[in-house]
mmCIF file as Biopython writes it, N, C-alpha, C and O atoms, coordinates in Angstrom:
data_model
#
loop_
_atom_site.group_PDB
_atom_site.id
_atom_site.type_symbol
_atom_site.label_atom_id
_atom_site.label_alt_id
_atom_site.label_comp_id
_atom_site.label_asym_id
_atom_site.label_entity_id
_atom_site.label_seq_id
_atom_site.pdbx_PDB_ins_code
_atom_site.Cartn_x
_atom_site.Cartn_y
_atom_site.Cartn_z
_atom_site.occupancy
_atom_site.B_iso_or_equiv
_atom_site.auth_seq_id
_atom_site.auth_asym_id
_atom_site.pdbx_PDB_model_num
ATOM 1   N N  . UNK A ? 1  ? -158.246 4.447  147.367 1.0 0.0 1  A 1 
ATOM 2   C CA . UNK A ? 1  ? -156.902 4.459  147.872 1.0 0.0 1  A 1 
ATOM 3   C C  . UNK A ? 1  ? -156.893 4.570  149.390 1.0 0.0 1  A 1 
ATOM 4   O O  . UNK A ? 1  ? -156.222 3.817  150.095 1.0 0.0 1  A 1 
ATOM 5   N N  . UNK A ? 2  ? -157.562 5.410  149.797 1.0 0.0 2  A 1 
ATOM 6   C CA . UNK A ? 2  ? -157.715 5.553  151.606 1.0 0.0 2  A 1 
ATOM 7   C C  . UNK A ? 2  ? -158.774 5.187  152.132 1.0 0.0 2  A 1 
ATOM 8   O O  . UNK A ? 2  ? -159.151 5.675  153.197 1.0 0.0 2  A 1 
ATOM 9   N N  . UNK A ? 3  ? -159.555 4.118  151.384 1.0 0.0 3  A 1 
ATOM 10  C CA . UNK A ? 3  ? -160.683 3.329  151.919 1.0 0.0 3  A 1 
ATOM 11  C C  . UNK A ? 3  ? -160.256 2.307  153.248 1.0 0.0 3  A 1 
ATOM 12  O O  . UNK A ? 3  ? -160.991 2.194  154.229 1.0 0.0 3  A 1 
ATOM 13  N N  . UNK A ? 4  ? -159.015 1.626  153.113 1.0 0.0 4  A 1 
ATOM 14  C CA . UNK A ? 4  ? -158.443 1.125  154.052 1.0 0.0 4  A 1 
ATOM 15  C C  . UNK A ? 4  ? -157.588 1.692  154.978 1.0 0.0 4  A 1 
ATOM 16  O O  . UNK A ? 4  ? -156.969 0.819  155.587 1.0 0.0 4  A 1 
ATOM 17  N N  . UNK A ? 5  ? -157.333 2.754  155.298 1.0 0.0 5  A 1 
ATOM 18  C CA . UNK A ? 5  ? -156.675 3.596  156.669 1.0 0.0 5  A 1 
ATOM 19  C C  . UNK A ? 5  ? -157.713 3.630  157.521 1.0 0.0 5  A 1 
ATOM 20  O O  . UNK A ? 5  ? -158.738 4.213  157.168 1.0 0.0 5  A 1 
ATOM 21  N N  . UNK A ? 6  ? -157.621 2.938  158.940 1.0 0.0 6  A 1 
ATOM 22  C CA . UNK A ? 6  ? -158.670 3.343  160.023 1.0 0.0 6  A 1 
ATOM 23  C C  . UNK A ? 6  ? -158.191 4.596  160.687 1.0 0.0 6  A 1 
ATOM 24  O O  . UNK A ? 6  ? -157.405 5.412  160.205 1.0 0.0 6  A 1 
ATOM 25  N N  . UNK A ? 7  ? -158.902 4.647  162.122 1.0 0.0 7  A 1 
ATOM 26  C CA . UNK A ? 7  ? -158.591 5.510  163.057 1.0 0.0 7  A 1 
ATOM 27  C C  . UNK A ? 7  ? -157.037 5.440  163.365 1.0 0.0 7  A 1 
ATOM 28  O O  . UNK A ? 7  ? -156.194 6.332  163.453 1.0 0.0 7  A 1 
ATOM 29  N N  . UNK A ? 8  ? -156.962 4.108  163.492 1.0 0.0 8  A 1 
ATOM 30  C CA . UNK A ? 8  ? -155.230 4.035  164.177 1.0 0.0 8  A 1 
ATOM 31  C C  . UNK A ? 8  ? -154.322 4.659  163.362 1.0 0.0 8  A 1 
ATOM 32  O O  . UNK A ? 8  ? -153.218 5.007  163.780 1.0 0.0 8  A 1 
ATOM 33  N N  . UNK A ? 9  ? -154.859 4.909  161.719 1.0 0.0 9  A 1 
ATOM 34  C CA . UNK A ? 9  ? -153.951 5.082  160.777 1.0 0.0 9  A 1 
ATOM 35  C C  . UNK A ? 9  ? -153.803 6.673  160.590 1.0 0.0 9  A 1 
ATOM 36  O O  . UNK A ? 9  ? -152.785 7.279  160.253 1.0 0.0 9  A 1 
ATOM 37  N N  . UNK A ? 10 ? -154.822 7.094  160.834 1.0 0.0 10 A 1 
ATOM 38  C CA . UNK A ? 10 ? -155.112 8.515  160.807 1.0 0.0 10 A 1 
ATOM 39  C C  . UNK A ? 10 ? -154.270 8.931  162.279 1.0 0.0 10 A 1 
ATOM 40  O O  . UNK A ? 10 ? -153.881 10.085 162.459 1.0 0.0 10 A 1 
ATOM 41  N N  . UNK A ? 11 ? -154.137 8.282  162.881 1.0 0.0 11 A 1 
ATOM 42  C CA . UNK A ? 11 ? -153.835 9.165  163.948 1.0 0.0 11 A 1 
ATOM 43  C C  . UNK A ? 11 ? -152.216 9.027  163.839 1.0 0.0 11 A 1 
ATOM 44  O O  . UNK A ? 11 ? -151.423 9.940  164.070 1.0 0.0 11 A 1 
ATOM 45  N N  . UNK A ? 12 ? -151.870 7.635  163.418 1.0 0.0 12 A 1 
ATOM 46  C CA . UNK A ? 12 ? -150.193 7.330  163.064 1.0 0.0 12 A 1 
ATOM 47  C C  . UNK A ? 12 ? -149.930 8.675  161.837 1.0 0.0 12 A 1 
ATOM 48  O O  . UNK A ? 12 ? -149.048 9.514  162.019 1.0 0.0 12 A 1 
ATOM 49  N N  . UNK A ? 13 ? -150.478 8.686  161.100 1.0 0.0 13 A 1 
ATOM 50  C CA . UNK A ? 13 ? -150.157 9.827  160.163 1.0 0.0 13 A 1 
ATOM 51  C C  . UNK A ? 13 ? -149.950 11.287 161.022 1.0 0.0 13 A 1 
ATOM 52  O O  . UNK A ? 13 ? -148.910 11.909 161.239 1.0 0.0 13 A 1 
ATOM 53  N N  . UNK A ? 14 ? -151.213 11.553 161.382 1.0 0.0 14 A 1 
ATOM 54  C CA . UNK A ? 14 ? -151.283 12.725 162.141 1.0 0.0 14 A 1 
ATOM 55  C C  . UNK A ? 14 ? -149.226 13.580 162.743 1.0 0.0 14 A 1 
ATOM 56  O O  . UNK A ? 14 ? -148.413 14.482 162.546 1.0 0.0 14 A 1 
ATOM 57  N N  . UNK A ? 15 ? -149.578 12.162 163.624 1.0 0.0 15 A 1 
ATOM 58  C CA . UNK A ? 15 ? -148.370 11.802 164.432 1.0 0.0 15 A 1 
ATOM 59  C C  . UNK A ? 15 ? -147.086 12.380 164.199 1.0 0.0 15 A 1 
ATOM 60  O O  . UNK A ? 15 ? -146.423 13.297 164.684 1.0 0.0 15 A 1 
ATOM 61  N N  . UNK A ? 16 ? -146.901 11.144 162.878 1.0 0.0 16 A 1 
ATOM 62  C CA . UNK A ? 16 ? -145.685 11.778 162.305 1.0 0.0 16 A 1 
ATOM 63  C C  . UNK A ? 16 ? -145.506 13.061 161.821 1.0 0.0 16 A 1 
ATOM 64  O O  . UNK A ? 16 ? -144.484 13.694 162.082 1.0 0.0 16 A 1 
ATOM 65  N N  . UNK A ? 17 ? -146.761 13.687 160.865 1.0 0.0 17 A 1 
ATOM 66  C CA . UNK A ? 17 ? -146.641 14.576 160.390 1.0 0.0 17 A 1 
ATOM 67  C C  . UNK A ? 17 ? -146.637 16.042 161.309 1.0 0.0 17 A 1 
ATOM 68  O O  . UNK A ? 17 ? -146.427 17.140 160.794 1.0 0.0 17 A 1 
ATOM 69  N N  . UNK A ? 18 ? -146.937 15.806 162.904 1.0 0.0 18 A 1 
ATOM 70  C CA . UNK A ? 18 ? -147.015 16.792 163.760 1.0 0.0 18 A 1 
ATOM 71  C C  . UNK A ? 18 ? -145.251 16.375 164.452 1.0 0.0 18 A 1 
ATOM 72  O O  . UNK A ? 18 ? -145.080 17.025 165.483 1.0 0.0 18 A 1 
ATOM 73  N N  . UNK A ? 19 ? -144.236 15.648 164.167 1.0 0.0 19 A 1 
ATOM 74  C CA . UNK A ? 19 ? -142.998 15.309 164.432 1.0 0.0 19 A 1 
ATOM 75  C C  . UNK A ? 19 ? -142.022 15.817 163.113 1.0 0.0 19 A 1 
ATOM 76  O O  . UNK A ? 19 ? -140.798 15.845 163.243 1.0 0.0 19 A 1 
ATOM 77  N N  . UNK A ? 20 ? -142.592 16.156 162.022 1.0 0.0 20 A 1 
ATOM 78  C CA . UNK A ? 20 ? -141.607 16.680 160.938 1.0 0.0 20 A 1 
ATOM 79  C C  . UNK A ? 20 ? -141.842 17.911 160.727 1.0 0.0 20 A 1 
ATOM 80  O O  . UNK A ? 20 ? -140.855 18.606 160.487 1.0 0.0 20 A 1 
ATOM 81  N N  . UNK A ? 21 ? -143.317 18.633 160.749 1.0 0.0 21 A 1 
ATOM 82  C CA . UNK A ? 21 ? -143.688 19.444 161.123 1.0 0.0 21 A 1 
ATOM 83  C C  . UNK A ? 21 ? -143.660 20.599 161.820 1.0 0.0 21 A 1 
ATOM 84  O O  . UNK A ? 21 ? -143.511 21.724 161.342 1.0 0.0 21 A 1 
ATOM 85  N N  . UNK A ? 22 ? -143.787 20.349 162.805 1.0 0.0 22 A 1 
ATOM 86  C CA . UNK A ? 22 ? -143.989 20.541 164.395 1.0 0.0 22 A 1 
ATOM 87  C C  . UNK A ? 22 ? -145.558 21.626 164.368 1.0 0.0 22 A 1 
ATOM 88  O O  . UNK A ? 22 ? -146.227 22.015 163.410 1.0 0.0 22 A 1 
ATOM 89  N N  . UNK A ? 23 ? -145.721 21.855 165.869 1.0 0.0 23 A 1 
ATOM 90  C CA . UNK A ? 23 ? -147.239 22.148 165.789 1.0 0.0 23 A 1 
ATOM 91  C C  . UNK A ? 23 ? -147.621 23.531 165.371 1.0 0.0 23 A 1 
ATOM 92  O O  . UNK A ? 23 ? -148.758 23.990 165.262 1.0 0.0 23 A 1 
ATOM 93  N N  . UNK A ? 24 ? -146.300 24.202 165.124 1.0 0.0 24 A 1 
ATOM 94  C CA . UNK A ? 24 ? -146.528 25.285 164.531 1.0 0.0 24 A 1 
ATOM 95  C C  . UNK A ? 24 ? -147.204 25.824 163.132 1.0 0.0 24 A 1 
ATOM 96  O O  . UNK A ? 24 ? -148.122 26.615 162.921 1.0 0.0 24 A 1 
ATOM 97  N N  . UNK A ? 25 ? -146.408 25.104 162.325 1.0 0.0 25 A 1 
ATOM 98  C CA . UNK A ? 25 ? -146.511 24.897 160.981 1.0 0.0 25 A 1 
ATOM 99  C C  . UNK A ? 25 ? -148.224 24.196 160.419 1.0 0.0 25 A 1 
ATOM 100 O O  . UNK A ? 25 ? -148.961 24.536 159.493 1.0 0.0 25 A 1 
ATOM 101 N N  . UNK A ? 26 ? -148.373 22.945 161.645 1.0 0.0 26 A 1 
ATOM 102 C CA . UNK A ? 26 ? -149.546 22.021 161.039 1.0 0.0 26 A 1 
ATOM 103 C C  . UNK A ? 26 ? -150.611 23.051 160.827 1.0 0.0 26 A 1 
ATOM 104 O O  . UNK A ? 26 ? -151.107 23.147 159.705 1.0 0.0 26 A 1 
ATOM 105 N N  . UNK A ? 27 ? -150.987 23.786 161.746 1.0 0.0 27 A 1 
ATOM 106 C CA . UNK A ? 27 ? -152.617 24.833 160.843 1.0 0.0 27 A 1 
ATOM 107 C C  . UNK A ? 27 ? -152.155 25.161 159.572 1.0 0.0 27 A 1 
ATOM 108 O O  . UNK A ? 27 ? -152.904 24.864 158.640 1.0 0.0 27 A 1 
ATOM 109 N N  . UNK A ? 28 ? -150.995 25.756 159.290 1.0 0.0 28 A 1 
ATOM 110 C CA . UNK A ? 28 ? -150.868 26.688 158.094 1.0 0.0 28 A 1 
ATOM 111 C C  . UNK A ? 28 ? -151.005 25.412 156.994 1.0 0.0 28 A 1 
ATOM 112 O O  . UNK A ? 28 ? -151.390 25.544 155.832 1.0 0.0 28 A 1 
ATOM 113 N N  . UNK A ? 29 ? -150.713 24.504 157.453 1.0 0.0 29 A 1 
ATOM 114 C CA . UNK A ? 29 ? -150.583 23.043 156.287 1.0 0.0 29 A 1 
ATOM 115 C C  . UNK A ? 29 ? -151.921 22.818 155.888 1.0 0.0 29 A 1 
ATOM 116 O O  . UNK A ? 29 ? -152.359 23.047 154.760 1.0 0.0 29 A 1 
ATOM 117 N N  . UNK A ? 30 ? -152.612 22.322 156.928 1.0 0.0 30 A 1 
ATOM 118 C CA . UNK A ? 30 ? -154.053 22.366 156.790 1.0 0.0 30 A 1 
ATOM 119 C C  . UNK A ? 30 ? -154.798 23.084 156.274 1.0 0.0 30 A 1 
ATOM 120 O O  . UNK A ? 30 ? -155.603 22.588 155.485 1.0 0.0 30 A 1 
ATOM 121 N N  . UNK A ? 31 ? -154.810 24.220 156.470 1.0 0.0 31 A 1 
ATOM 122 C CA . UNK A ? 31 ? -155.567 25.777 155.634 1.0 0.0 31 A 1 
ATOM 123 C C  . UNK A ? 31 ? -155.285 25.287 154.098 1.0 0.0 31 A 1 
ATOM 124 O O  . UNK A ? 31 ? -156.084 24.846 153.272 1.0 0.0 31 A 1 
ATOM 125 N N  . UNK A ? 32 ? -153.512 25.574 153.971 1.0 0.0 32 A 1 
ATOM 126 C CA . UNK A ? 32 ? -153.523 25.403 152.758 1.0 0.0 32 A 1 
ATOM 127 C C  . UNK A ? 32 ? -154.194 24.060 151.787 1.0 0.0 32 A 1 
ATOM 128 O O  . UNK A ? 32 ? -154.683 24.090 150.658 1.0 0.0 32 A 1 
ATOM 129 N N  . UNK A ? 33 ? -153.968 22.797 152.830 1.0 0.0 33 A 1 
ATOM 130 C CA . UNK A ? 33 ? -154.734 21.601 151.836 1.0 0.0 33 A 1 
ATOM 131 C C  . UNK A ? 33 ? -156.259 21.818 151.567 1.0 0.0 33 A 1 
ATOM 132 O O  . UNK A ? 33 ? -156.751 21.691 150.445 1.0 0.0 33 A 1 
ATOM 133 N N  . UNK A ? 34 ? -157.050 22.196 152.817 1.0 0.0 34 A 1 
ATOM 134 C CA . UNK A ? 34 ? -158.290 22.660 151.940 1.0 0.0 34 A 1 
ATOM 135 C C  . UNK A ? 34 ? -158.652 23.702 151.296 1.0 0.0 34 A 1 
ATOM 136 O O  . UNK A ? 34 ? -159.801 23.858 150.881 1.0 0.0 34 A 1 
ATOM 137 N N  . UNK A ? 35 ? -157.601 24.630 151.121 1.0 0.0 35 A 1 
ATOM 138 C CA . UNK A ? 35 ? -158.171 25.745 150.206 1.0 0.0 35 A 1 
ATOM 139 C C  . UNK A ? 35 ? -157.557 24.875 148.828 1.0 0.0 35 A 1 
ATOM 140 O O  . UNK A ? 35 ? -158.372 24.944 147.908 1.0 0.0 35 A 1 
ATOM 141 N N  . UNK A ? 36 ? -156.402 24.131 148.491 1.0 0.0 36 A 1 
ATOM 142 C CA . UNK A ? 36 ? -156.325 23.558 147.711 1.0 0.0 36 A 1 
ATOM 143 C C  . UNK A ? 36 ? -157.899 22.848 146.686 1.0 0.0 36 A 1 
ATOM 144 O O  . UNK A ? 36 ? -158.611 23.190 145.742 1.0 0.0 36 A 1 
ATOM 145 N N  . UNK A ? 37 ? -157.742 21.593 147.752 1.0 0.0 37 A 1 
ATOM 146 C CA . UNK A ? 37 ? -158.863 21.075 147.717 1.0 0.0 37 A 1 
ATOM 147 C C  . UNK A ? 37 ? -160.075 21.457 147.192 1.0 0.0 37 A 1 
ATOM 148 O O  . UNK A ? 37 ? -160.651 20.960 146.224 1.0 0.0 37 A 1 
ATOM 149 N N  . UNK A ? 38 ? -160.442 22.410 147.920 1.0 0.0 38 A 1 
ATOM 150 C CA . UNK A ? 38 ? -161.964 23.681 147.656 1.0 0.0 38 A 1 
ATOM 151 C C  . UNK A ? 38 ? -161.402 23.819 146.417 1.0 0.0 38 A 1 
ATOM 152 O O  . UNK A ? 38 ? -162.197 23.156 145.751 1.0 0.0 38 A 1 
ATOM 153 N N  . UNK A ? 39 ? -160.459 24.281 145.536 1.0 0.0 39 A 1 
ATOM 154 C CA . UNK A ? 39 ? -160.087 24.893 144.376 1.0 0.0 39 A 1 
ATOM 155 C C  . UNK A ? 39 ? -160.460 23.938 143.513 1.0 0.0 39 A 1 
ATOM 156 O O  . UNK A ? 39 ? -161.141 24.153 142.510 1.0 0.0 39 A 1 
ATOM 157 N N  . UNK A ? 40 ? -159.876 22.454 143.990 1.0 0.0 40 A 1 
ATOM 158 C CA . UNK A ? 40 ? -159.900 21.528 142.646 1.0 0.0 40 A 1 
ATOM 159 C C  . UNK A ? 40 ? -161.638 20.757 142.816 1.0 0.0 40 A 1 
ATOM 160 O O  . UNK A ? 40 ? -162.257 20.040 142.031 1.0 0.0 40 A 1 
ATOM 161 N N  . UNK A ? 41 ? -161.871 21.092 143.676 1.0 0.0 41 A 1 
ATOM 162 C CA . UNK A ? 41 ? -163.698 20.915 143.454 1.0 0.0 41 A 1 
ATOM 163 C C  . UNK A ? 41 ? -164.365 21.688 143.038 1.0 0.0 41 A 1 
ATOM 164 O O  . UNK A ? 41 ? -165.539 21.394 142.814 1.0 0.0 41 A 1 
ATOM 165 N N  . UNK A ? 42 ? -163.835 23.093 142.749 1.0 0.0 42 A 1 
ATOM 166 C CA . UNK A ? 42 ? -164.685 24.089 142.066 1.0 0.0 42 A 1 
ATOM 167 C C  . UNK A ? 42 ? -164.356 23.681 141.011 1.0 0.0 42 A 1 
ATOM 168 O O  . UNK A ? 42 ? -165.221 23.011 140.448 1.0 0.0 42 A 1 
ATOM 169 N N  . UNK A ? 43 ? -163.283 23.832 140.406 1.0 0.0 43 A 1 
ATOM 170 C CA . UNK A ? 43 ? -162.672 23.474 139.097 1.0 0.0 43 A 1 
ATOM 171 C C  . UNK A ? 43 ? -163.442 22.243 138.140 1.0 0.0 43 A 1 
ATOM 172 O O  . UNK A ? 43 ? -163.826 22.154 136.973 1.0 0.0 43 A 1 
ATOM 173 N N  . UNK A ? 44 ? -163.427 21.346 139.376 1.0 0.0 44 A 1 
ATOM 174 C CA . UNK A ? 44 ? -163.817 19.739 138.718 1.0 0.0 44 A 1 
ATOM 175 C C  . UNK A ? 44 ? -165.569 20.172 138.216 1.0 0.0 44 A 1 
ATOM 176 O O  . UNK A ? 44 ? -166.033 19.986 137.091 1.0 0.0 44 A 1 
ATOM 177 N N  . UNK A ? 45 ? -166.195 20.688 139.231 1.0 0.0 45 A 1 
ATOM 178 C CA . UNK A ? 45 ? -167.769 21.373 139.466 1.0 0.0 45 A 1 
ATOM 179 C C  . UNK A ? 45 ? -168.021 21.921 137.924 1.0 0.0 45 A 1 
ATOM 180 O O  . UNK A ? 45 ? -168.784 21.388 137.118 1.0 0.0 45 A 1 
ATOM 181 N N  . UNK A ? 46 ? -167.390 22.849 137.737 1.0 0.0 46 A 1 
ATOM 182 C CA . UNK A ? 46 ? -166.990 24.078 136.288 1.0 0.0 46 A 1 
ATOM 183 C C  . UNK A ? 46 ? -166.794 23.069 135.314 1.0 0.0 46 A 1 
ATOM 184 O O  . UNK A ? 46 ? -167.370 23.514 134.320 1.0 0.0 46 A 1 
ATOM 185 N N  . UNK A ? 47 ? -166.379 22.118 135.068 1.0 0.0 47 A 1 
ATOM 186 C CA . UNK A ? 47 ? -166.287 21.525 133.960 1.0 0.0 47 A 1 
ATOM 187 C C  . UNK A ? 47 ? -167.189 20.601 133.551 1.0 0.0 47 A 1 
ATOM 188 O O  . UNK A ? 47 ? -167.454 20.370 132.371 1.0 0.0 47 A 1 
ATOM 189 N N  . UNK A ? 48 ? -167.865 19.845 134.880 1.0 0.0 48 A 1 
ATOM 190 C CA . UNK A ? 48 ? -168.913 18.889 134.949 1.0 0.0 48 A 1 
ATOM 191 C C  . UNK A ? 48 ? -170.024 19.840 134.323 1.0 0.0 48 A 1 
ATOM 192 O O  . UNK A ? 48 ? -170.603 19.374 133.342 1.0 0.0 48 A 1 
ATOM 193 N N  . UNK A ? 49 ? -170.367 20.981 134.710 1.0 0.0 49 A 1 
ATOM 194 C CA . UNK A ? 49 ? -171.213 21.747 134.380 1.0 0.0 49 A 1 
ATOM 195 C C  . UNK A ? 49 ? -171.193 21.994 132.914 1.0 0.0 49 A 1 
ATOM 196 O O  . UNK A ? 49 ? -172.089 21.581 132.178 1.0 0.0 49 A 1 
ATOM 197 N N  . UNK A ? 50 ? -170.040 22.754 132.445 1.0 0.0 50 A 1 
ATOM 198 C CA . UNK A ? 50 ? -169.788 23.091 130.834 1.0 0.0 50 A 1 
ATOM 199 C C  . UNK A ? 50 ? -170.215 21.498 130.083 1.0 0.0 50 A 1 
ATOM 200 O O  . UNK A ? 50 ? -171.277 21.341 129.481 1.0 0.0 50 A 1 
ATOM 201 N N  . UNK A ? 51 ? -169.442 20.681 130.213 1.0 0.0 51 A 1 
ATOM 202 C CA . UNK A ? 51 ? -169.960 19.392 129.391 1.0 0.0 51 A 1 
ATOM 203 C C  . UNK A ? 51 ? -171.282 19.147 129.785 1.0 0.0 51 A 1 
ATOM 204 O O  . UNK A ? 51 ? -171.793 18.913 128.689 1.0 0.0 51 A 1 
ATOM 205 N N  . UNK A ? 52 ? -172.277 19.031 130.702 1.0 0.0 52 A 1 
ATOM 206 C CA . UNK A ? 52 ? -173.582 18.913 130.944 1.0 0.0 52 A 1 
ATOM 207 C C  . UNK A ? 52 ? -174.590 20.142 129.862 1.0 0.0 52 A 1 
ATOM 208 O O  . UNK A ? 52 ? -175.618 20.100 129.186 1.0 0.0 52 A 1 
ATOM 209 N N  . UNK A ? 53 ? -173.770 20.932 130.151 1.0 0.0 53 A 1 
ATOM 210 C CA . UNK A ? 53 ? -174.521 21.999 128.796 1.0 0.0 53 A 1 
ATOM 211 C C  . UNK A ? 53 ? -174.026 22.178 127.613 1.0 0.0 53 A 1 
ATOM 212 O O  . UNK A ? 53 ? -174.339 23.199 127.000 1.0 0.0 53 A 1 
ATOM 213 N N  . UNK A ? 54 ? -173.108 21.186 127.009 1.0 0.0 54 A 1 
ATOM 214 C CA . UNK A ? 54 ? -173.019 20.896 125.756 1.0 0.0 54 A 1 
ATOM 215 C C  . UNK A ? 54 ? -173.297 19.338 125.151 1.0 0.0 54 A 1 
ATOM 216 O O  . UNK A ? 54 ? -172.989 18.762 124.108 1.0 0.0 54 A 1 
ATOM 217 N N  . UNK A ? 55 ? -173.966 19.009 126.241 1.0 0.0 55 A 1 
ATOM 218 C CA . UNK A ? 55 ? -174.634 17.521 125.817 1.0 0.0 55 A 1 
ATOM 219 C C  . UNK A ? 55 ? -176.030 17.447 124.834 1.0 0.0 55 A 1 
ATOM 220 O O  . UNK A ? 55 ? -176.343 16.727 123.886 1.0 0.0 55 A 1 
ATOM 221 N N  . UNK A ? 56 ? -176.733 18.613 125.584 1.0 0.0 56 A 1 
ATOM 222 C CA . UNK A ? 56 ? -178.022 18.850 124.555 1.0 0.0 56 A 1 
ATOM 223 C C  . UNK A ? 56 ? -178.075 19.676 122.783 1.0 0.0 56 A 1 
ATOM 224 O O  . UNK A ? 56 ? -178.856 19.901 121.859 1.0 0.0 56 A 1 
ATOM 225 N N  . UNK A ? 57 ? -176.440 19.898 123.257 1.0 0.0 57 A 1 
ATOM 226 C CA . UNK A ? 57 ? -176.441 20.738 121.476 1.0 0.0 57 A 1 
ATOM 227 C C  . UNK A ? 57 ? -175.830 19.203 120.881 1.0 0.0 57 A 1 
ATOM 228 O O  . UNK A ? 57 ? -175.912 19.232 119.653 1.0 0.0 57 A 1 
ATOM 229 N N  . UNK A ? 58 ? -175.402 18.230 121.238 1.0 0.0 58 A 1 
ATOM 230 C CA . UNK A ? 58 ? -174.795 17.315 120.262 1.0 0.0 58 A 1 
ATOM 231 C C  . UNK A ? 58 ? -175.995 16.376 119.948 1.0 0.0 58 A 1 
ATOM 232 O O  . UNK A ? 58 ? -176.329 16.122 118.791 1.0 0.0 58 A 1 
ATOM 233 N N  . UNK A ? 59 ? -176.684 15.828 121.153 1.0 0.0 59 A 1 
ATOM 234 C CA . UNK A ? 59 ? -177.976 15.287 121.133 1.0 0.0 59 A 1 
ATOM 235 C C  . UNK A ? 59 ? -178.698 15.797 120.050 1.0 0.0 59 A 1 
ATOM 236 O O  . UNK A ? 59 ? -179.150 14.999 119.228 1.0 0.0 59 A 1 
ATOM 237 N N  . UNK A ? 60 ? -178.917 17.256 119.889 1.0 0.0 60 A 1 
ATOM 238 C CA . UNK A ? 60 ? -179.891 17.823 118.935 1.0 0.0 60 A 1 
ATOM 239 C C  . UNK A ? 60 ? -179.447 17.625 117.441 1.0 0.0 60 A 1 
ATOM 240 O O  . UNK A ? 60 ? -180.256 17.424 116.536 1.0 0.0 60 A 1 
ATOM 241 N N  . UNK A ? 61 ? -178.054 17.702 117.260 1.0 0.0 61 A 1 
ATOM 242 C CA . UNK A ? 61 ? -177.467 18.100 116.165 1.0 0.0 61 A 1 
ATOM 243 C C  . UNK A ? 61 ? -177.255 16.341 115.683 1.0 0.0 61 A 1 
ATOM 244 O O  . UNK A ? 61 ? -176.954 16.097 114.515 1.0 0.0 61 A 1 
ATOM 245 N N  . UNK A ? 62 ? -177.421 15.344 116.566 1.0 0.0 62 A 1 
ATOM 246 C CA . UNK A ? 62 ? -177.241 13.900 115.963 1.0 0.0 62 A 1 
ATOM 247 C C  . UNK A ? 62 ? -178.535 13.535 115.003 1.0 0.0 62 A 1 
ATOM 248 O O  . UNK A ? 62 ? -178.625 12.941 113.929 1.0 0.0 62 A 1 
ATOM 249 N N  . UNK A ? 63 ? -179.662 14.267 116.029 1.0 0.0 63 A 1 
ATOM 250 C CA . UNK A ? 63 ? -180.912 14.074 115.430 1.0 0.0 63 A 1 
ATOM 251 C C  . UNK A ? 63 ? -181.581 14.875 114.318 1.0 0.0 63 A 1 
ATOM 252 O O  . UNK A ? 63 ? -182.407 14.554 113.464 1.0 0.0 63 A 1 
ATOM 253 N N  . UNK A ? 64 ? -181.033 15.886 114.569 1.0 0.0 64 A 1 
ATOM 254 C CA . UNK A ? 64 ? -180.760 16.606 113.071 1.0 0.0 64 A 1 
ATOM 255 C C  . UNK A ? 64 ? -180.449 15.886 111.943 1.0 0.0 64 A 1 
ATOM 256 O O  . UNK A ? 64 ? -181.169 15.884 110.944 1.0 0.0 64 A 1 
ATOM 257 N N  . UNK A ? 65 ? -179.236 15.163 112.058 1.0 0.0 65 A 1 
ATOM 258 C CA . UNK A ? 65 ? -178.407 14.619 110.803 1.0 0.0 65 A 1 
ATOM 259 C C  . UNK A ? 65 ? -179.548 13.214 110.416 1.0 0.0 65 A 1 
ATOM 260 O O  . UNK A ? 65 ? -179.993 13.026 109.284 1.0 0.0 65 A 1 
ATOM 261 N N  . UNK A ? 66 ? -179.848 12.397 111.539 1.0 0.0 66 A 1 
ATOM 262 C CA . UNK A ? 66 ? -181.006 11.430 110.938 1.0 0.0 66 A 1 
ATOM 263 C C  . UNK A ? 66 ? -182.198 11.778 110.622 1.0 0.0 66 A 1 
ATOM 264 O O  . UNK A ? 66 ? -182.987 10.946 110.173 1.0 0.0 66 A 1 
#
C-alpha cells in the first residue's frame, strides 16, 4: 500500500498533518502510533510463535494415524 509514496509524499503528509495538528500535539501522536504499533508486533510475534509450537503436535499425531 505505501510502497509508492516517495520523499515528496512523506513530507506532503507530514505537512498537512503538522497544519491540523499543530506542533504541539504531533510528538504525543507519534509516541502513541508506535507504542501502538510495538503492541500489534508483539501480538502478531505471540501468535506466530503459539502456531509454530503446535505444528509439531499435529505433524506427530498425522503420523500416528498412518
Amino acid at each position: 500500500m505505501f510502497n509508492n509514496i516517495g520523499v515528496s509524499g512523506l513530507i506532503i503528509i507530514l505537512v498537512i498533518a503538522l497544519i491540523v495538528f499543530g506542533p504541539a500535539k504531533l510528538p504525543q501522536l507519534g509516541r502513541a502510533f508506535g507504542d501502538t504499533l510495538r503492541e500489534f508486533r508483539n501480538s502478531t510475534k505471540g501468535i506466530v510463535e503459539e502456531d509454530l509450537a503446535e505444528k509439531p503436535a499435529v505433524i506427530e499425531l498425522d503420523k500416528a494415524k498412518s
